[in-house]
C-alpha positions in Angstrom: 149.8 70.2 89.6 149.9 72.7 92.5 147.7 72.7 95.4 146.4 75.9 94.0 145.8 74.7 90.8 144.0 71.5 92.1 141.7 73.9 93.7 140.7 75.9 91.0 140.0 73.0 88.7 137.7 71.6 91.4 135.6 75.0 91.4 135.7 74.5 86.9 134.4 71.2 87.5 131.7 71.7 89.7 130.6 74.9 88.2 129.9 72.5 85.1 128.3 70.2 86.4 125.8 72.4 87.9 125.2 74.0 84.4 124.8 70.5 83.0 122.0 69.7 85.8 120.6 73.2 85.4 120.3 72.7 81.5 118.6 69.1 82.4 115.9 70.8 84.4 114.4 73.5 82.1 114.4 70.9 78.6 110.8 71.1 77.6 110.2 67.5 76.9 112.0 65.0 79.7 114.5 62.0 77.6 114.9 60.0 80.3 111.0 59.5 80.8 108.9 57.2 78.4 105.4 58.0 79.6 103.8 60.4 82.4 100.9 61.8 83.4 99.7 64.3 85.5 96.7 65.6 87.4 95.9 68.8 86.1 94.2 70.4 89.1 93.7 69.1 92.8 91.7 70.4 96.0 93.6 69.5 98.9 91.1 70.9 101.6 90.2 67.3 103.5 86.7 67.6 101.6 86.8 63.4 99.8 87.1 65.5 96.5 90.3 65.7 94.4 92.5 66.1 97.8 95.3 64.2 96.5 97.5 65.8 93.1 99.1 63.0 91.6 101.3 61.9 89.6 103.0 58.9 87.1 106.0 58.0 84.9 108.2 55.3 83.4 112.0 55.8 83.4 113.7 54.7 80.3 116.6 53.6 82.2 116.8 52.1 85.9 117.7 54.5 88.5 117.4 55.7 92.0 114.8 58.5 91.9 113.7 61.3 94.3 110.2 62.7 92.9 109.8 66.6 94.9 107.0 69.3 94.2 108.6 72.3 93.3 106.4 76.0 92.8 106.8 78.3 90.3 110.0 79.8 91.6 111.9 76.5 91.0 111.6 76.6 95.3 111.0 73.0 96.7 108.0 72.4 98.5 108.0 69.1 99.7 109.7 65.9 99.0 107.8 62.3 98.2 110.4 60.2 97.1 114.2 59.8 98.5 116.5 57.7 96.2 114.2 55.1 95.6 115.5 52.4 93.5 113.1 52.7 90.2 113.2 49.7 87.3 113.2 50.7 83.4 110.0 50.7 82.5 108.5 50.3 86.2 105.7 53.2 86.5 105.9 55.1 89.6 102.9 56.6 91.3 103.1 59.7 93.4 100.3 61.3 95.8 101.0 64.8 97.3 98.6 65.7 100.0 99.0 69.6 99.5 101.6 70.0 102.4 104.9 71.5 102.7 108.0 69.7 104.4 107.2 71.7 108.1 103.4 70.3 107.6 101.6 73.3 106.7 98.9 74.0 104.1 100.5 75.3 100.3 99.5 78.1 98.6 97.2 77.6 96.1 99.3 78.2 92.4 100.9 76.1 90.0 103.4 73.3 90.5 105.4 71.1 89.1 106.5 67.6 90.0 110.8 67.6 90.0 111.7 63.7 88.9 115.8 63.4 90.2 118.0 60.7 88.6 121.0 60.1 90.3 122.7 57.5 88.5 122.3 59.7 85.5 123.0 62.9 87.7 120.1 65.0 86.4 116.7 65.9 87.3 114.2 67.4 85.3 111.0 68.7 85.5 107.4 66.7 84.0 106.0 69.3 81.4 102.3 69.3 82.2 102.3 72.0 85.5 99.5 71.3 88.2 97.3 73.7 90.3 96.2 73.5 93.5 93.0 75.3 93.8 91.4 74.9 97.2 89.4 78.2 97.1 85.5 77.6 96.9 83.6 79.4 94.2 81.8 82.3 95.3 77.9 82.0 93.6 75.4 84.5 94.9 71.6 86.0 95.0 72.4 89.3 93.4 68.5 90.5 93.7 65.0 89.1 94.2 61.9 90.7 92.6 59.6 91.0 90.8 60.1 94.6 93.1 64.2 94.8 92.7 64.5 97.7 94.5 67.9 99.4 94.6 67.8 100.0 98.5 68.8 97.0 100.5 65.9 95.3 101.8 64.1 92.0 101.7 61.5 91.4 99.2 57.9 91.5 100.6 55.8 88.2 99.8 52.8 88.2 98.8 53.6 91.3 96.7 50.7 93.3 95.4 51.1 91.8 91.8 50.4 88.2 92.4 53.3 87.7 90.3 56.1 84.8 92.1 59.3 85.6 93.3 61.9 85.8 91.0 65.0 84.7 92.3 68.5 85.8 90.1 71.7 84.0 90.7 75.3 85.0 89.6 77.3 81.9 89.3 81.0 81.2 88.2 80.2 77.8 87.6 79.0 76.7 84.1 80.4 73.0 84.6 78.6 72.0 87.7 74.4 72.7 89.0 74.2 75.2 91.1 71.3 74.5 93.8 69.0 77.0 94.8 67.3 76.8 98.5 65.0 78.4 100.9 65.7 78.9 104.6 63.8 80.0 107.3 65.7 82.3 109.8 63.2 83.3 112.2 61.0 82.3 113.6 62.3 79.2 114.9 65.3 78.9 112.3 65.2 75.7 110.1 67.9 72.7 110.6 67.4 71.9 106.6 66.0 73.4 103.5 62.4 75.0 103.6 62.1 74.2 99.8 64.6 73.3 96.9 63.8 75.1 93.9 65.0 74.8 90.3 68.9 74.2 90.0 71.3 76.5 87.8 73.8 76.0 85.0 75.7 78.7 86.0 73.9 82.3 86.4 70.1 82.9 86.1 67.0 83.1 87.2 64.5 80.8 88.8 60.9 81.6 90.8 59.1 80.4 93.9 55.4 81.0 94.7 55.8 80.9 98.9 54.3 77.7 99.1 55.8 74.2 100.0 53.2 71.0 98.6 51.3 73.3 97.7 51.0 75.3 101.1 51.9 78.4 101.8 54.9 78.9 104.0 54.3 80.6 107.9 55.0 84.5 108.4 58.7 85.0 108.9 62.2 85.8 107.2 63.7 83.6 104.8 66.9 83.7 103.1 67.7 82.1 99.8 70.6 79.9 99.5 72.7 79.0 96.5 75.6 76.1 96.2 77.9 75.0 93.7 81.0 73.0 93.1 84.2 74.2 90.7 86.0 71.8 88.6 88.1 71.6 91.4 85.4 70.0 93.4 85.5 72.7 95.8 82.2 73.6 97.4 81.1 77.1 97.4 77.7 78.6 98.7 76.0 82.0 99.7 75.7 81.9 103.1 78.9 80.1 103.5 77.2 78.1 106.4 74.0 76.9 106.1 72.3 77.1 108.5 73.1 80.5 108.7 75.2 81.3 111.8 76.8 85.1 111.1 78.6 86.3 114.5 77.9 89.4 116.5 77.8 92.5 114.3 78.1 90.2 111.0 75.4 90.0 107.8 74.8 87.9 105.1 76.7 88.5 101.6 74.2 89.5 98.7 70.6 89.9 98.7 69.2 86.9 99.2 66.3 88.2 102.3 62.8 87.0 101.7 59.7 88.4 104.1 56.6 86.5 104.2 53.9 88.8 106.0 50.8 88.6 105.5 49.4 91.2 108.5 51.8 93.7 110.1 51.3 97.2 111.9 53.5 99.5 112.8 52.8 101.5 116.0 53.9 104.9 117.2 56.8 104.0 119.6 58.9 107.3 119.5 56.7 108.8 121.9 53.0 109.0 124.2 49.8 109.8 122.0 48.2 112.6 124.2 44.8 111.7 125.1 42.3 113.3 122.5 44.9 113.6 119.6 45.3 110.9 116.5 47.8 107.9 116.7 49.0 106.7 113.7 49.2 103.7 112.6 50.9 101.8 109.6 49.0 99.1 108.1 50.4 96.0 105.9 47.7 94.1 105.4 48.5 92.9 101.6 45.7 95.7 100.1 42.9 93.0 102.3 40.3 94.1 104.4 41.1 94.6 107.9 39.1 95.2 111.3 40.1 97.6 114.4 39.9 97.7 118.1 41.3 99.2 120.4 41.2 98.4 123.9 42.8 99.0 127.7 45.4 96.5 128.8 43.4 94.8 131.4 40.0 95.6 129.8 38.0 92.8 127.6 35.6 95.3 126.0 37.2 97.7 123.6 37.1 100.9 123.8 36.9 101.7 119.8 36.3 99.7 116.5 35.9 100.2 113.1 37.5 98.4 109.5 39.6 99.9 107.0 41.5 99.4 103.6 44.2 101.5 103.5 47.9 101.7 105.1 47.6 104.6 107.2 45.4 104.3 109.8 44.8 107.2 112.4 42.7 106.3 115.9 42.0 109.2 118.4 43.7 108.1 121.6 41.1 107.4 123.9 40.8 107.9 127.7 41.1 110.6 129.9 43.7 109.2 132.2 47.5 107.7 131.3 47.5 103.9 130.2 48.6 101.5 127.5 46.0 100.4 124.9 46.6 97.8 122.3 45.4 97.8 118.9 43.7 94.4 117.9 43.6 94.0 113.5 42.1 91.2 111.7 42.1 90.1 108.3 39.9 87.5 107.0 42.7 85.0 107.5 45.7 86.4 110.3 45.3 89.1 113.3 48.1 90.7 115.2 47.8 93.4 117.8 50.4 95.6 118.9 50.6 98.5 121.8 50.5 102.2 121.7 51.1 104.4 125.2 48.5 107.1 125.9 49.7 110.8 128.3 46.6 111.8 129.7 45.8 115.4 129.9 46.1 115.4 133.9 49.8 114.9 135.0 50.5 112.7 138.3 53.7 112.8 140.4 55.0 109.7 139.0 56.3 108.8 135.3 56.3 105.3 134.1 58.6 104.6 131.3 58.1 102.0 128.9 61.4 99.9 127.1 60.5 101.0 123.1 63.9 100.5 122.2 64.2 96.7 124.0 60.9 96.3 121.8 62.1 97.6 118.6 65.9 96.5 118.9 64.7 92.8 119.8 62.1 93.0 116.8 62.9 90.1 114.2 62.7 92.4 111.1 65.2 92.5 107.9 65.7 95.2 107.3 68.8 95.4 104.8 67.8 92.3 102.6 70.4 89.8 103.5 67.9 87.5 105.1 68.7 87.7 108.6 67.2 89.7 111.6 68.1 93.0 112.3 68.4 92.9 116.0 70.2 95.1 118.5 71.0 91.3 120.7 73.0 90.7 117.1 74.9 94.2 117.0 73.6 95.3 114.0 71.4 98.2 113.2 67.9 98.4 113.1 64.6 100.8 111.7 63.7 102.7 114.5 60.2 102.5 112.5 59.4 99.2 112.1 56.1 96.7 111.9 56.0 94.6 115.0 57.0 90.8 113.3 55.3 88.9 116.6 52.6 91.6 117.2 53.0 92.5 121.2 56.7 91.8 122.1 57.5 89.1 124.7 59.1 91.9 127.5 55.3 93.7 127.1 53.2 90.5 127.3 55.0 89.0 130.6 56.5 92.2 132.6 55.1 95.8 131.8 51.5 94.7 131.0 50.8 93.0 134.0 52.8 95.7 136.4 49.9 98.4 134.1 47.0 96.2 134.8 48.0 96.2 138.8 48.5 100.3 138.9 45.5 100.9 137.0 43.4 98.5 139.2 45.3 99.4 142.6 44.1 103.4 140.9 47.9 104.0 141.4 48.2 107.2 138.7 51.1 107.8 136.7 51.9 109.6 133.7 53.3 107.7 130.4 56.2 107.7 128.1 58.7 105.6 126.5 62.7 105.6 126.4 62.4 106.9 122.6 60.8 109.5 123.7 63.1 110.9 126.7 65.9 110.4 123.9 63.6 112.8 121.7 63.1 115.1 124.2 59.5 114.9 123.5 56.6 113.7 125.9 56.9 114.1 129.3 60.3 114.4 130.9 61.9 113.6 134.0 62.2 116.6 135.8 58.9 117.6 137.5 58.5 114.1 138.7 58.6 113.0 141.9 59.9 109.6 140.9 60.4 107.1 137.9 59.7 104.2 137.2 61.5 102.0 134.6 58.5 99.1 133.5 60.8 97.1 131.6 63.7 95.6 130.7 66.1 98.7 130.0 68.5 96.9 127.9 69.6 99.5 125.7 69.7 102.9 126.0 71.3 105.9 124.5 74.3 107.4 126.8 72.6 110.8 127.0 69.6 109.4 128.6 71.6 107.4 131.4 73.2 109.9 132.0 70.0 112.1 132.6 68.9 109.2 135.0 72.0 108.8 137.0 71.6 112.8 137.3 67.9 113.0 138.3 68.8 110.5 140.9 71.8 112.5 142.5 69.9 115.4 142.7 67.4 114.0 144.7 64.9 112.0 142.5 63.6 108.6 142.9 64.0 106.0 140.6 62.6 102.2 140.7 63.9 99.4 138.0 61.5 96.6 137.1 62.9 95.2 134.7 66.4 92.6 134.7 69.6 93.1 132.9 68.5 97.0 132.7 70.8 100.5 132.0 73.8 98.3 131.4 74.3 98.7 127.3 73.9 102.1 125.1 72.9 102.2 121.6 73.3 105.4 119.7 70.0 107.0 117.8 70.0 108.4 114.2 66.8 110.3 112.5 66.2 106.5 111.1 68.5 104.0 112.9 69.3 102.9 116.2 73.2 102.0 115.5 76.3 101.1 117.4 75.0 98.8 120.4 77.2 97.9 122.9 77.8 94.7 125.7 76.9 95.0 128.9 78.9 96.4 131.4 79.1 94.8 134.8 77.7 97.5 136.0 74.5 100.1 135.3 74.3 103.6 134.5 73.7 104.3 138.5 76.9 102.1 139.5 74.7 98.8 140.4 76.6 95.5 140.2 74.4 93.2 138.5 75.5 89.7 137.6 73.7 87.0 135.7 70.3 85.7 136.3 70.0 83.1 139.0 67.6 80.9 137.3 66.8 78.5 140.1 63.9 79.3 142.3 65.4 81.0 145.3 63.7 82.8 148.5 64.8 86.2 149.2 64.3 87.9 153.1 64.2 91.3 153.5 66.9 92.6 155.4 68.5 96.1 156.7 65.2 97.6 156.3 66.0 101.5 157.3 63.3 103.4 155.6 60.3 100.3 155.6 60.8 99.2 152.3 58.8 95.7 153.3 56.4 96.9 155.6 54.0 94.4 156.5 51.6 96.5 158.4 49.8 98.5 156.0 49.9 96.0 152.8 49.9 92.6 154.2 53.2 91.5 153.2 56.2 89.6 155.6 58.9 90.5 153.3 59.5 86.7 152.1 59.5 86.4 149.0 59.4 82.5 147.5 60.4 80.8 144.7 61.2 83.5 142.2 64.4 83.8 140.4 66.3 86.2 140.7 69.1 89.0 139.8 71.8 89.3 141.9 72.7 93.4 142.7 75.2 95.0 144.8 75.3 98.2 145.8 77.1 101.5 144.0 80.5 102.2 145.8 79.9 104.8 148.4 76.3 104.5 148.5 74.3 103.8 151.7 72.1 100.8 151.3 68.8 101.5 152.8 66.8 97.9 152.3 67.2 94.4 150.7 66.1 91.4 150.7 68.6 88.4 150.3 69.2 84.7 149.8 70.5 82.7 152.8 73.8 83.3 151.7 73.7 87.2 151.5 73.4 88.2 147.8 70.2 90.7 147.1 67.7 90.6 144.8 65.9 93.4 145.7 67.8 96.4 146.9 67.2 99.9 147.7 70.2 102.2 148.1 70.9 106.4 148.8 72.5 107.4 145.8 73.8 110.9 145.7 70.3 112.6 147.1 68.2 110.5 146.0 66.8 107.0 146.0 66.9 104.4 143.7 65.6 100.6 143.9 66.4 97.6 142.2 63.7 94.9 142.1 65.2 92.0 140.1 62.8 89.7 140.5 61.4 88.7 136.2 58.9 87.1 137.9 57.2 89.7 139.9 54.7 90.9 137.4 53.4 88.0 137.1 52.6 87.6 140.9 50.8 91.1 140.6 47.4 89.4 140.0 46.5 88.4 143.8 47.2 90.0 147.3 51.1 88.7 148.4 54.2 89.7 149.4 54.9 91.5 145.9 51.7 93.3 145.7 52.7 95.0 148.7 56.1 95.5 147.7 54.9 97.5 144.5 52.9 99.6 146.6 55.3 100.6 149.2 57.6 101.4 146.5 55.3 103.8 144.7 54.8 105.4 148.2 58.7 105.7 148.1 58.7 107.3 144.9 55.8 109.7 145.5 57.5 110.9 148.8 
């Protein structure tokens, strides 16, 4: 035979052979093997729950096997065993983890486990195919009643009908319980369960009267969980992470939001009541009897009363001068009070501008029904409109109330309007003011209005911030929504530098005093001010600082700058308000600052 010819049979013969081990592997039923068996599905997710896919056989005859997991394009996955000696009738166990050969995590699909016999030169494939399902069912609340309404939004307990809430669950599972829950997500979100209700075989329906032992639950927003397991022993739920933790800008799936309220109102934020004229109010009160008053910040006695039944509620704004009132309302069982800003009919040099979008965009309502929130701090859009959840809103109660209470007693006129207003273009606007002052926390606000600020100031206005981490994020305003908030900027609308709070008690000296900002003369202050924190602030570029007053090492807290032609301060001091209730160093300071502004 030539070399040639010995060639060519070699190709014959191998070609062969691989047609006999190719006819070997797709036989439906496997000669060589007397028994097998095969898990039919596995989980391999590191959960204690069908992780492993296994398998076993007995070999008819000894031989040295190599037992692979092959997909269902004949491609090899992983190998278990490598020519391992195998007795007839010895069975063989096999666990595969879920992992390919490089270590990573297989598709989830069907398999087969490849049995190789090398003695006998064949492998061949175990019949029964196995699938590796690692993907959690998917149960959720599709609605909650009795109301059902068609537009996202939590349902409202109590509800008018005395009827419970009716809960209804879609659930793929038929095989396994699916668990119902209540969680509370504000205030004060829960660490476990608020109440287990009835559990599901697969989809339905199941009801909760508010109460837990027999008690009903506290005010707040409450989501409804659901949990279930598929045959697979995967674990699915709706929220996927209980408790709930959604990232910035993210909701909850389905509509599983739940409102207990038993009082709420709803005050006219969008813009000053002139004095005279009716503010309305919006009442949820449950269809109960409610009282009224309405009172002066500052001022025990009120200065109107009177009870009511219905929603709407319309008070005549009382006064003659510029002032924030708060509306006290009392059921037989809750109160809750809320404010409302009043424009006198007189106008004064200054305007004092109240933060109605930091009180409405940090306002813990749900408003789309997935049981969460609707903040601006969690990048999601909220109701301009809203019922105050907490009544008076934290920045109110501890900054612009007590800064109100010290003009009005210091008989330090201003005129009165809030940020949703100046975005409205109604109320009383900017221009035809001497100077401006921002009461609170400015923490959002739409880019047309900084941009009206910044320009005030360079043409000559005067502008002083109160409030900390102000005029450094935007939020856009629709006829319903405030959408699209940002981050904060390292910078504010004015060119500022502001930096995080320093939350350790610091003392801040004034310093580069050009135009008397701590004048201790007239007011009685040294210009030391003494365990406050404090915001750090550095100047715009190009601007001329005019006064500060710093820490030891240099870095202002208060800071008063020439900005285009005009003047703008920074008081970054959260504590100051506070300190507004005796004679000091920062009663002094607000006064020479409103002499500032007047000027």
């Amino acid at each position: 035979m030539t070399a040639a010819s010995r060639v060519v049979f070699a190709l014959l013969v191998a070609a062969s052979v691989g047609a006999f081990f190719l006819a070997q592997r797709v036989k439906s039923t496997p000669a060589a093997v007397a028994r097998f068996s095969v898990s039919p599905l596995c989980s391999p997710n590191g959960d204690g729950r069908f992780d492993g896919c296994r398998a076993a056989f007995l070999l008819k005859k000894a031989d040295d096997v190599t037992v692979r997991v092959v997909g269902s394009d004949d491609e090899v996955v992983d190998t278990l065993v490598s020519d391992r000696s195998l007795p007839a009738f010895r069975n063989l166990r096999v666990l595969w983890r879920g992992r390919t050969t490089e270590g990573g995590r297989a598709r989830d699909g069907s398999y087969h486990f490849e049995v190789a016999l090398r003695r006998q030169g064949r492998s061949i494939l175990l019949p029964r195919p196995f699938r590796v399902d690692t993907t959690p069912p998917r149960p959720i609340v599709a609605a909650i009643g009795p109301q059902r309404d068609k537009v996202p939004r939590p349902e409202l307990f109590p509800n008018p009908q005395g009827r419970p809430l009716e809960i209804h669950v879609r659930s793929p599972s038929t095989t396994k319980p699916t668990t119902v829950e209540v969680w509370r997500t504000d205030p004060r979100p829960s660490t476990e369960p608020v109440a287990s209700l009835e559990s599901l075989n697969g989809s339905g329906t199941v009801t909760w009267d508010g109460t837990v032992h027999g008690r009903r639950v506290q005010p707040g927003t409450y989501v409804v969980a659901v949990r279930t397991r598929d045959r697979a022993g995967n674990l699915g739920s709706s929220p996927a992470v209980l408790p709930p933790k959604p990232g910035y800008g993210q909701t909850l799936p389905g509509r599983g939001g739940i409102t207990i309220r038993y009082l709420g109102v709803q005050p006219p934020l969008d813009a000053p009541i002139v004095t005279g004229e009716k503010a309305p109010f919006g009442v949820d009160a449950r269809r109960a009897a409610y009282t009224w008053s309405v009172r002066h910040v500052g001022e025990a006695r009120p200065r109107k009363r009177g009870s009511g039944t219905r929603p709407n509620l319309t008070i005549a704004a009382p006064g003659r001068r510029s002032g924030l009132y708060v509306l006290q309302l009392r059921t037989r069982t809750h109160a809750t009070a809320v404010p409302f800003a009043v424009q006198g009919l007189h106008r004064a040099p200054i305007l004092v501008v109240l933060p109605a979008l930091l009180w409405q965009g940090t306002n813990p309502v749900d408003d789309d029904g997935d049981g969460l929130p609707n903040t601006l701090t969690r990048g999601v859009p909220v109701q301009r409109d809203r019922v105050l959840a907490r009544g008076l809103p934290d920045d109110l109660a501890r900054r612009v109330a007590p800064l109100l209470i010290f003009l009005d007693h210091s008989k330090l006129r201003y005129d009165l309007t809030t940020d949703l207003a100046l975005a409205a273009g109604v109320g009383p606007p900017l221009d035809g003011h001497a100077g401006v002052v921002l009461a609170g926390d400015e923490r959002w606000i739409p880019a047309d209005v900084a941009r009206g600020l910044a320009a005030y100031v360079h043409r000559g206005g005067h502008l002083a911030t109160f409030g900390t981490d102000s005029l450094r994020r935007t939020v856009r305003l629709t006829p319903r929504r405030l959408v699209d908030p940002t981050t904060a900027s390292p910078t504010d609308a004015l060119g500022f530098e502001v930096r995080p709070l320093v939350r350790r008690p610091s003392t801040l000296t004034a310093a580069d005093d050009k135009i008397d900002l701590f004048r201790g003369d007239v007011f009685g202050g040294t210009g030391v001010f003494s365990g406050l924190t404090f915001e750090p602030i550095a100047a715009p570029p190009g601007a001329r600082v005019l006064a500060q007053a710093t820490t030891p090492d240099g870095t202002a807290g208060i800071l008063a700058a020439r900005v285009g032609r005009g003047l703008a301060i920074r008081a970054g001091l959260p504590d100051l308000p506070s300190r507004l209730s005796h004679p000091g160093n920062e009663t002094a300071l607000v006064k020479r600052i409103w002499e500032l502004l007047a000027a």
